[in-house]
DSSP file (Angstrom, degrees, kcal/mol; ACC not computed):
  #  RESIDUE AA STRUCTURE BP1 BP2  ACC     N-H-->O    O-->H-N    N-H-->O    O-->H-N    TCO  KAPPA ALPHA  PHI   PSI    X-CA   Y-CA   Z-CA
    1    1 A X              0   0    0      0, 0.0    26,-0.1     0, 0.0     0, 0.0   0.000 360.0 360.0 360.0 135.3  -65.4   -6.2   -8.9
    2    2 A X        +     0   0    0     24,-0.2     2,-0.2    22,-0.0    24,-0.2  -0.217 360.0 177.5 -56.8 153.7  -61.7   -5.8   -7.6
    3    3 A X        -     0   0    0     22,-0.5    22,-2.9     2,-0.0     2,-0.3  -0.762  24.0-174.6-172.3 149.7  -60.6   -9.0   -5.4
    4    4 A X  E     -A   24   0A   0     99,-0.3     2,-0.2    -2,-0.2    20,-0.2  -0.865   4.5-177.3-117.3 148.5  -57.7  -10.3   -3.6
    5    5 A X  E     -A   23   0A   0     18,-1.7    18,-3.2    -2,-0.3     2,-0.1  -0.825  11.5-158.0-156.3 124.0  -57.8  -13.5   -2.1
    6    6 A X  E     +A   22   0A   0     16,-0.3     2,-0.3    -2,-0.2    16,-0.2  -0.241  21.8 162.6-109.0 147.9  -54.6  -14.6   -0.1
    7    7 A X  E     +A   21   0A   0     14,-0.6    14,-0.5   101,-0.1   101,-0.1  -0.972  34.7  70.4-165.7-178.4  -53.7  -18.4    0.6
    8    8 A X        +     0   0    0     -2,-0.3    11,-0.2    12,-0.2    12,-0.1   0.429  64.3 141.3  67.9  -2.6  -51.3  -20.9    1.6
    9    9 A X        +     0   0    0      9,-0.1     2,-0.4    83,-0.1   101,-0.3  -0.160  10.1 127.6 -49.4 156.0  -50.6  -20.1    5.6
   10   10 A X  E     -d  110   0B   0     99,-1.7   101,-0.5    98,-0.1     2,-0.1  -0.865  56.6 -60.1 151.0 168.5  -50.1  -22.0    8.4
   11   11 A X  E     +d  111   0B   0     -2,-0.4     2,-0.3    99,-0.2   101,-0.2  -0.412  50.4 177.2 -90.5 163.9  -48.1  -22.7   11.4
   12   12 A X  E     -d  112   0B   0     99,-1.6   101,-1.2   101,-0.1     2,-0.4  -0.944  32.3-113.2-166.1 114.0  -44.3  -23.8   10.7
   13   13 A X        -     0   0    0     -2,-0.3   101,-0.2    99,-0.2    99,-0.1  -0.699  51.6 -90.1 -75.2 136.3  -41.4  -24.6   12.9
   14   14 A X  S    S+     0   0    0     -2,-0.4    70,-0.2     1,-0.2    71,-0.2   0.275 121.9  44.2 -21.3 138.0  -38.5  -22.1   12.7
   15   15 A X  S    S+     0   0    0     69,-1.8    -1,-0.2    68,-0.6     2,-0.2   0.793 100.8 109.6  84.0  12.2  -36.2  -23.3    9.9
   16   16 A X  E     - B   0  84A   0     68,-0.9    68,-0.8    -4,-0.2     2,-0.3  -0.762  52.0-131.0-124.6 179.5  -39.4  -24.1    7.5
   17   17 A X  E     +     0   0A   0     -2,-0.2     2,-0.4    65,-0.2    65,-0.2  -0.955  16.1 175.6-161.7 159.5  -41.2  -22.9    4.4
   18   18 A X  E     - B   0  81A   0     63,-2.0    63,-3.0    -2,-0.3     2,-0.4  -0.855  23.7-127.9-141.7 163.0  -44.3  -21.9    2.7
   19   19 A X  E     - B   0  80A   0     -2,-0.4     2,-0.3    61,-0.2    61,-0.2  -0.961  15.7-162.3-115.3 131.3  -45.8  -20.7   -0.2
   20   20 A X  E     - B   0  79A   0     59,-1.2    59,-1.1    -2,-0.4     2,-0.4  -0.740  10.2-170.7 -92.8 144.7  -47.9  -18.0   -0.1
   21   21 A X  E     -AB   7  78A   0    -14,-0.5     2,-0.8    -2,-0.3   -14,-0.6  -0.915   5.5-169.7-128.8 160.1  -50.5  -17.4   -3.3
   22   22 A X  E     -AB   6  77A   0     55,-1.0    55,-1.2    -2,-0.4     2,-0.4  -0.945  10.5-151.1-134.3 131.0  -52.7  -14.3   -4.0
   23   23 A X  E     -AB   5  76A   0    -18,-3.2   -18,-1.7    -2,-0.8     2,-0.4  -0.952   9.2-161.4-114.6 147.5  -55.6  -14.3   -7.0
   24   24 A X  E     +A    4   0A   0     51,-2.0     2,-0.3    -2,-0.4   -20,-0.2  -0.974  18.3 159.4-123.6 132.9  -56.3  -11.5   -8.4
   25   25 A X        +     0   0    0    -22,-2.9   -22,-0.5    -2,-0.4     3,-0.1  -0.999  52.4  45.3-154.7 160.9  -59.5  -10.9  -10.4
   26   26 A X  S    S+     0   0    0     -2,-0.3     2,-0.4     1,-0.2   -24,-0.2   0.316 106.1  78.3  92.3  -2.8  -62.0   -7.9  -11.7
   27   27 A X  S    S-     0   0    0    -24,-0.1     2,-1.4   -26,-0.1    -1,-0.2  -0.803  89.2-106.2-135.8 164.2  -58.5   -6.0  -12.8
   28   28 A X    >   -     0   0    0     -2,-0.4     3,-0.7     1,-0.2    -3,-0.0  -0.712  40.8-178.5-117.6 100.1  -55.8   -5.9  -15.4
   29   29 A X  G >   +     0   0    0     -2,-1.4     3,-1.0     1,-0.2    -1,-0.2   0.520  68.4  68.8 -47.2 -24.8  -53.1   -7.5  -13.6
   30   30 A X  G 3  S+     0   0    0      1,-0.3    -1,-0.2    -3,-0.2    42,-0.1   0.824  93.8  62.2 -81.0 -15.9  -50.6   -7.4  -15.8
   31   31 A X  G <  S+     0   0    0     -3,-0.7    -1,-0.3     2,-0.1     2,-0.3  -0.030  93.5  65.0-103.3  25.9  -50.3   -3.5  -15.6
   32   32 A X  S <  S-     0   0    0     -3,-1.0     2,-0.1    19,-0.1    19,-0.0  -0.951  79.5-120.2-174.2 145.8  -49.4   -3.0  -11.8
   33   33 A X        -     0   0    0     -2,-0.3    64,-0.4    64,-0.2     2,-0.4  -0.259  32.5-149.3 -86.7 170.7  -46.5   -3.9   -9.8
   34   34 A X  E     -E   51   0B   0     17,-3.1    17,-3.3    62,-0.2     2,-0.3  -0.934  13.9-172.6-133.5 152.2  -47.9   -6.2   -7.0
   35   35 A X  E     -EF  50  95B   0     60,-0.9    60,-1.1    -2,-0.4     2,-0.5  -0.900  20.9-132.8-146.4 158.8  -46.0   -6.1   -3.4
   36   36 A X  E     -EF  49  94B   0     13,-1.8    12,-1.3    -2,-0.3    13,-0.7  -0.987  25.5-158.3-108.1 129.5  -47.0   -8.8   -0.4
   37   37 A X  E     -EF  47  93B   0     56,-1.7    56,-3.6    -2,-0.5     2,-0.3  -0.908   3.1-152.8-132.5 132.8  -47.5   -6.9    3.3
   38   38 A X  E     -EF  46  92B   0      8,-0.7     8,-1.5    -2,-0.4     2,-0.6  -0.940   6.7-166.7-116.5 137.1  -47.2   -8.5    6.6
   39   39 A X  E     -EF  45  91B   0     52,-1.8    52,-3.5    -2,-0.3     2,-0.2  -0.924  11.8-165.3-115.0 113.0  -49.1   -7.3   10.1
   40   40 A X        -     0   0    0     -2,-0.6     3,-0.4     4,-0.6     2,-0.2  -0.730  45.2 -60.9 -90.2 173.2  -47.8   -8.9   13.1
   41   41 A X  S    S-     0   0    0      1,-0.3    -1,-0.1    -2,-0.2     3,-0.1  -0.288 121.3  -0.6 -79.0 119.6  -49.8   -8.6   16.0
   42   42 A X  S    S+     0   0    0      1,-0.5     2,-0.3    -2,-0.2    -1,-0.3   0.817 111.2 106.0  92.1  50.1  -50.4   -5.5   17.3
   43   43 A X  S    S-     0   0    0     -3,-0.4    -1,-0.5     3,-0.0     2,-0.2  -0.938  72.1 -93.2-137.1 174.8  -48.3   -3.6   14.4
   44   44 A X        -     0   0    0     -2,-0.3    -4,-0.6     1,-0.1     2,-0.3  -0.388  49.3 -96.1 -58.9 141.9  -49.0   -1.7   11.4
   45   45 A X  E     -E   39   0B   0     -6,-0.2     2,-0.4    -2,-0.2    -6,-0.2  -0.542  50.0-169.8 -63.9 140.4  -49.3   -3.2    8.5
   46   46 A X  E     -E   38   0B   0     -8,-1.5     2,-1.6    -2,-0.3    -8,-0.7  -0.934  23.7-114.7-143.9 133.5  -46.1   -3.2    6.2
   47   47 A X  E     +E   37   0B   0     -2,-0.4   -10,-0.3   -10,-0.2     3,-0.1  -0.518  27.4 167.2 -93.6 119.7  -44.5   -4.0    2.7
   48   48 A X  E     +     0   0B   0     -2,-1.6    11,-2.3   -12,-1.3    10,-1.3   0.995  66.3   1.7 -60.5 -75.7  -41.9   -6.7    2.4
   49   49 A X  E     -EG  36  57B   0    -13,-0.7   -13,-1.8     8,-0.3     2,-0.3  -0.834  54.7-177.3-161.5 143.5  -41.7   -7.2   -1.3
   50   50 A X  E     -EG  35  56B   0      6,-2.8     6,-1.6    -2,-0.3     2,-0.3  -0.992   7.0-160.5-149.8 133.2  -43.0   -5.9   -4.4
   51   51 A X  E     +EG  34  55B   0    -17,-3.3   -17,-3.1    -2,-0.3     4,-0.2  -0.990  27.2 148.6-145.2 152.1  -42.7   -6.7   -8.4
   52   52 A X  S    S-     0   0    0      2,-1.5    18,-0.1    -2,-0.3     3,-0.1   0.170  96.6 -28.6-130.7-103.8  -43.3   -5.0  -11.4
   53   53 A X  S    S+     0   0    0     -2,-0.1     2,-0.3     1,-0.1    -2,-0.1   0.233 140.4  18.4-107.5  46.4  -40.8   -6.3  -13.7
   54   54 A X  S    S-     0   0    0     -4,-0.1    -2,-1.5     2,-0.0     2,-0.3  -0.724  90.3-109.1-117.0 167.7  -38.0   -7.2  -11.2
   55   55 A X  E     -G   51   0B   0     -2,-0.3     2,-0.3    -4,-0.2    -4,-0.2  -0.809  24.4-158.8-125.5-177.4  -38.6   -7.6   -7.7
   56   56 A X  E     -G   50   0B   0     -6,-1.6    -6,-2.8    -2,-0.3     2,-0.5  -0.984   9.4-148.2-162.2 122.4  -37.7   -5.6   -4.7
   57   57 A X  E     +G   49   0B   0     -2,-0.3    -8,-0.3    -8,-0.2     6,-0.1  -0.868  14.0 178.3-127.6 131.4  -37.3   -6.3   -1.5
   58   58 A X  S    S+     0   0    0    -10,-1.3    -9,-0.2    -2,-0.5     2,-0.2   0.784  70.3  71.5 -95.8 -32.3  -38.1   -3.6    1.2
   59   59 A X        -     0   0    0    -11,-2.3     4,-0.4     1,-0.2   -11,-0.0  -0.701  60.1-165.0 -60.1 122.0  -37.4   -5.9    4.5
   60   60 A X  S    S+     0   0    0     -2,-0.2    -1,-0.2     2,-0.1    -3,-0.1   0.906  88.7  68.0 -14.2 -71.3  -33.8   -6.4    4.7
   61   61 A X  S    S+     0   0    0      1,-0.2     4,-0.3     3,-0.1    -1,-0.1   0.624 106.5  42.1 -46.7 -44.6  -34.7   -9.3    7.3
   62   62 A X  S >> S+     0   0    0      3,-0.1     4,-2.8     2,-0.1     3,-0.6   0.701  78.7 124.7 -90.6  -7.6  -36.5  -11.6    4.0
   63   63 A X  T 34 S+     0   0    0     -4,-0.4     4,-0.1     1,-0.2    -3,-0.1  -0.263  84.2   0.8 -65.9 119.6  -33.8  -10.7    1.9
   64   64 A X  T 34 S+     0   0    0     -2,-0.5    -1,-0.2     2,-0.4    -2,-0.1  -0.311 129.1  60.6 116.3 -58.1  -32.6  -14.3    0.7
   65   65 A X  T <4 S+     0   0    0     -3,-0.6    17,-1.9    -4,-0.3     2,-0.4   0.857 102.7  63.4 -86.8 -31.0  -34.9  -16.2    2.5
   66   66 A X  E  <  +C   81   0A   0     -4,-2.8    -2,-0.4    15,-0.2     2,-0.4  -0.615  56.2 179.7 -72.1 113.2  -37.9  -14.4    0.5
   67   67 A X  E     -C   80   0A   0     13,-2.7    13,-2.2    -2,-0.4     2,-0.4  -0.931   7.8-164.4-145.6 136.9  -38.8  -14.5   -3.3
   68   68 A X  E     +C   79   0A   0     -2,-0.4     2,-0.3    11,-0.2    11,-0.2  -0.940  14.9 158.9-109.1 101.5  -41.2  -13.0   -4.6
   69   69 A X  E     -C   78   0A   0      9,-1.1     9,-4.5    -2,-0.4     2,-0.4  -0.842  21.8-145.6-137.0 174.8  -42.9  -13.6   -8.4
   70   70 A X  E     -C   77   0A   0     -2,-0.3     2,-0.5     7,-0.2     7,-0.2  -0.973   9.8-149.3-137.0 148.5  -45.9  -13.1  -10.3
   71   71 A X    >>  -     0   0    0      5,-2.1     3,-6.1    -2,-0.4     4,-0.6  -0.603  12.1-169.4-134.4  69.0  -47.4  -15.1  -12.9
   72   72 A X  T 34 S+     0   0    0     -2,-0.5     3,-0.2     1,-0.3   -42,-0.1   0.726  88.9  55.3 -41.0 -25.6  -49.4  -12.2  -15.4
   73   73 A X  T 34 S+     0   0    0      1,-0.2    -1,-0.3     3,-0.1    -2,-0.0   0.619 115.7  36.8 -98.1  14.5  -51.3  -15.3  -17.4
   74   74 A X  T <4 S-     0   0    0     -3,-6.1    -1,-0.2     2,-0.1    -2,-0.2   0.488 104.4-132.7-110.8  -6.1  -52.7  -16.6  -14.1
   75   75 A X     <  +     0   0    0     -4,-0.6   -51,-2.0    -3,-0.2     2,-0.3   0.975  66.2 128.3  -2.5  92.4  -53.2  -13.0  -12.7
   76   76 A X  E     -B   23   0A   0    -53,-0.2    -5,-2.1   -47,-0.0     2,-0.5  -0.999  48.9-158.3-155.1 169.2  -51.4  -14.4   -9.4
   77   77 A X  E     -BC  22  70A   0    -55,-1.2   -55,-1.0    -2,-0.3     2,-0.3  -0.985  12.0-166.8-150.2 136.7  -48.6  -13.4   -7.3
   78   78 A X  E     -BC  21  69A   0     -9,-4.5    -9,-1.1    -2,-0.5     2,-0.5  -0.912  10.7-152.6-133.1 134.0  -46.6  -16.1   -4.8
   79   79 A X  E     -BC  20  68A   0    -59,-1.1   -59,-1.2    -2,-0.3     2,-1.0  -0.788  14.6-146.2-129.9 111.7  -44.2  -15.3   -2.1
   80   80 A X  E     -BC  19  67A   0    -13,-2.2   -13,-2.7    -2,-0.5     2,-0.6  -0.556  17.9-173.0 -44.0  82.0  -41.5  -18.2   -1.4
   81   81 A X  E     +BC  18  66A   0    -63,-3.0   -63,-2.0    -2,-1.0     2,-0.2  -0.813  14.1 160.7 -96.2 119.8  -40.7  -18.3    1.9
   82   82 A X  E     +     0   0A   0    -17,-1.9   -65,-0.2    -2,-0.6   -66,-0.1  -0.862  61.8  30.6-110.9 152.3  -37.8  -20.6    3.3
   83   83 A X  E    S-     0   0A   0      1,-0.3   -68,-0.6    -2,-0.2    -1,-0.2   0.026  77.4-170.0  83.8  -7.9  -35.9  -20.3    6.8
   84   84 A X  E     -B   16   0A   0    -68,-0.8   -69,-1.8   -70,-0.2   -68,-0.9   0.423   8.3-167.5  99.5  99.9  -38.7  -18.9    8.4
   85   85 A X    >   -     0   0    0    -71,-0.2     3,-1.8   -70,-0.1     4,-0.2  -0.673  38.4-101.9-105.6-180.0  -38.1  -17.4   12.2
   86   86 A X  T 3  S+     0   0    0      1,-0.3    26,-0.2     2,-0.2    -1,-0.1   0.563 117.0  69.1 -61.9 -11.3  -40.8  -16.4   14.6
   87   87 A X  T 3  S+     0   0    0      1,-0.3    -1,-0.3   -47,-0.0   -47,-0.0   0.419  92.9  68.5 -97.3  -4.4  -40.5  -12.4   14.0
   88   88 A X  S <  S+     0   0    0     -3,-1.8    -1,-0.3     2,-0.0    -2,-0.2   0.539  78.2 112.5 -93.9  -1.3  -42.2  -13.5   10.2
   89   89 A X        +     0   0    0     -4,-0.2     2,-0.3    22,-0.1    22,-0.2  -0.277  37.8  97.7 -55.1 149.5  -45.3  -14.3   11.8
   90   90 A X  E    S- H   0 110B   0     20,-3.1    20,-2.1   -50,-0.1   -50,-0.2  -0.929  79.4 -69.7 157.7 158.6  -47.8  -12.4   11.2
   91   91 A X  E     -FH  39 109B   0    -52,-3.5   -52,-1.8    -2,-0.3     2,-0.3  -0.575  56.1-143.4 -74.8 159.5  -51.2  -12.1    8.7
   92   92 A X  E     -FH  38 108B   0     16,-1.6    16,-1.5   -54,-0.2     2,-0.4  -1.000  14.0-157.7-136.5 156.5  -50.0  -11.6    5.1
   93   93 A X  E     -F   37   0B   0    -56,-3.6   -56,-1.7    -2,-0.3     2,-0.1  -0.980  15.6-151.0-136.6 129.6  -51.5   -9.5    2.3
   94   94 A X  E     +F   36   0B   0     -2,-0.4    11,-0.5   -58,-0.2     2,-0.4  -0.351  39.6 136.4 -80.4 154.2  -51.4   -9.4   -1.2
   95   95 A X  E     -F   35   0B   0    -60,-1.1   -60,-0.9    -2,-0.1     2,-0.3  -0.910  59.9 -66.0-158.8-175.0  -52.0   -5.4   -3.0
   96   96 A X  S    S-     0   0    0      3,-0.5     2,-0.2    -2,-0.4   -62,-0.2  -0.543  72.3-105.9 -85.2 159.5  -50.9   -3.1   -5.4
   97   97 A X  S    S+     0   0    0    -64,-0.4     2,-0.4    -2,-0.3   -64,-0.2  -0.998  83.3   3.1-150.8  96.2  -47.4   -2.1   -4.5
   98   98 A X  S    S+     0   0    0     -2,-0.2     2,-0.3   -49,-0.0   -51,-0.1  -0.996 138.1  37.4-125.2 -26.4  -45.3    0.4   -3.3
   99   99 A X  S    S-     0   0    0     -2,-0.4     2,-0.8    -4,-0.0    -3,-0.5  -0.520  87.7-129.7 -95.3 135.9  -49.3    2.3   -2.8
  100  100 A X        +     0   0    0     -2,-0.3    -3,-0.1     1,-0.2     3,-0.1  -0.777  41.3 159.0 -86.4 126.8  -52.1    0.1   -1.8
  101  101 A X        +     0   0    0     -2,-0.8     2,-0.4     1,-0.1    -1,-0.2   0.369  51.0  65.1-143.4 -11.2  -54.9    0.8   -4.3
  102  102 A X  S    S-     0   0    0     -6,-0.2    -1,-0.1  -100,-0.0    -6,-0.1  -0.960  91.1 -90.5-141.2 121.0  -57.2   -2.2   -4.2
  103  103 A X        -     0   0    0     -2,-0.4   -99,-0.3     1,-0.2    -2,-0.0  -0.044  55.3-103.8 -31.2 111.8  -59.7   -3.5   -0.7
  104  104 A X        -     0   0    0   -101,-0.1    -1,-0.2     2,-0.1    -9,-0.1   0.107  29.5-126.5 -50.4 144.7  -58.1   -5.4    0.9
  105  105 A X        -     0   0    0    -11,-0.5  -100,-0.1     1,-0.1   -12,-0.1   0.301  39.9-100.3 -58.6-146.9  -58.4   -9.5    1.2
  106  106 A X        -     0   0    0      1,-0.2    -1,-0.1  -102,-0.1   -13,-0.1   0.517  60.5-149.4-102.3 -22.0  -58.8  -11.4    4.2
  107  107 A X        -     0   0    0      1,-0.1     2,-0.4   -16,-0.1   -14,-0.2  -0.059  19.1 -84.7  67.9-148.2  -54.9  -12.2    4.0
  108  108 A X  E     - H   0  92B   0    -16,-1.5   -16,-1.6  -101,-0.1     2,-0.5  -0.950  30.5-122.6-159.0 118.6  -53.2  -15.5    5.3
  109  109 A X  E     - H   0  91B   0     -2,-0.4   -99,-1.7   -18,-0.2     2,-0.6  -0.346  26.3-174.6 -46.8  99.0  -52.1  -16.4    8.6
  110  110 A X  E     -dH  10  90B   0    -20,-2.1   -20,-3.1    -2,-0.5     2,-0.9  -0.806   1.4-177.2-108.1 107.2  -48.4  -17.4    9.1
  111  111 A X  E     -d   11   0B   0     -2,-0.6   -99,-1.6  -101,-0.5   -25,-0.1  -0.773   9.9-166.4-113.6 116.2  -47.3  -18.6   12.2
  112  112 A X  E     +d   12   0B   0     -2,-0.9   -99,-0.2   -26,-0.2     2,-0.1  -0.568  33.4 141.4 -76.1 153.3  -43.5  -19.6   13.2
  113  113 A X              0   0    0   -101,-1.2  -101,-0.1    -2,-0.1    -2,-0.1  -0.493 360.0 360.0 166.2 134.6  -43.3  -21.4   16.1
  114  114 A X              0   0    0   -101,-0.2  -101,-0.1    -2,-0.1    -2,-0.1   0.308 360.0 360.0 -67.0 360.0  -41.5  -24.3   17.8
């Protein structure tokens, strides 16, 4: 059975940074590009960042502060965030990438705030 399970969240003062992780299991990782999606509250859900063998990042706004890798012999996928302002809050969720193909997790709360 496919499954995502999302980690590493938490509240964060403006100017901070976290690591997000995703496991991936039931699937053969290595063969699909993997993207991170954030919902803040009361939006659609959205993709940030995606890699297949480079990455690519579809927010402008994380471009810099955001990197994004994947790690094929772990099947996991990590997004490096540093500088962190209040408009990146929001749940995040790990997928398949630029199309969402796999149920979603439970994702992982990140909240900026002073």
């Amino acid at each position: 059975q496919e499954q995502l399970v999302e980690s590493g969240g938490g509240l964060v003062q403006p100017g901070g940074s976290l690591r997000l992780s995703c496991a991936a299991s039931g699937m053969i990782f290595s063969r699909r590009t993997w993207g991170w999606y954030r919902q803040g509250l009361g939006k659609q859900r959205e993709l940030i960042a995606y890699v297949g063998n480079i990455p690519i990042y579809v927010d402008s706004f994380v471009k810099g502060r955001f990197v994004i890798a994947r790690d094929n012999a772990k099947n996991m996928v990590y997004l490096e965030m540093s500088d962190l302002k209040p408009e990146d809050t929001g749940v995040y969720y790990c997928n398949t990438a630029p199309d969402w193909e796999i149920q979603w997790g439970q994702g992982t709360q990140v909240t900026v705030s002073s």
